[in-house]
N, C-alpha and C positions, 0 to 999 in steps of 0.2 A: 284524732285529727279535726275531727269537728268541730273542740274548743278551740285549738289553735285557729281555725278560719273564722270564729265567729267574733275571737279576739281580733284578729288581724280588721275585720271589716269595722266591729267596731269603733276602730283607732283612724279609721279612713287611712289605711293602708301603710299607717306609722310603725316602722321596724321596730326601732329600737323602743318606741313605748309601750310595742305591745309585749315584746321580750320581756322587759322588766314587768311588765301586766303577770306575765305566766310564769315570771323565774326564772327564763332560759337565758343563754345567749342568743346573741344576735345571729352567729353564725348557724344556731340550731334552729332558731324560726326559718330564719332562708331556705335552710336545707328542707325542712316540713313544707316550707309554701312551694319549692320547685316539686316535692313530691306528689302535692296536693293537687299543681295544675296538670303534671303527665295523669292521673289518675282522673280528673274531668275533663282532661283536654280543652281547656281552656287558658287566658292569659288572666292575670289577676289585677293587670297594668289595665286592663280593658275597664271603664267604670261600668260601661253596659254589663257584664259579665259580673261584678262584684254589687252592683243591686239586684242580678237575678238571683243572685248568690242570697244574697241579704237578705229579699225575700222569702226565698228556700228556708233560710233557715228560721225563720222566724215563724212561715205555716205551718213547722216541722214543731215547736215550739207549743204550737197554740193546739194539735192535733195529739 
């Protein structure tokens, strides 16, 4: 799940290019990123939330 969100922020929260990024459907990205938010309880709509995110993952990256 972690590429899937790292693509997703990536894309600046673009569905369908980050689907074809990872080979999926659109309908299975959506499904991952609904899973993604009940599991950090957060909104992914939120940009506050998707730069902390961004961040995260990037010190996750360099560590």
């Amino acid at each position: 799940m972690i590429s899937t969100l790292r693509v997703f922020l990536a894309n600046n929260g673009l569905v369908d290019v980050s689907a074809t990024e990872l080979g999926i459907h659109r309908h299975t990205l959506r499904y991952r990123l609904r899973r993604i938010t009940e599991l950090l309880d957060c909104s992914l709509d939120d940009p506050t939330a998707r730069a902390e995110l961004w961040l995260a993952l990037r010190m996750r990256e360099l560590s």
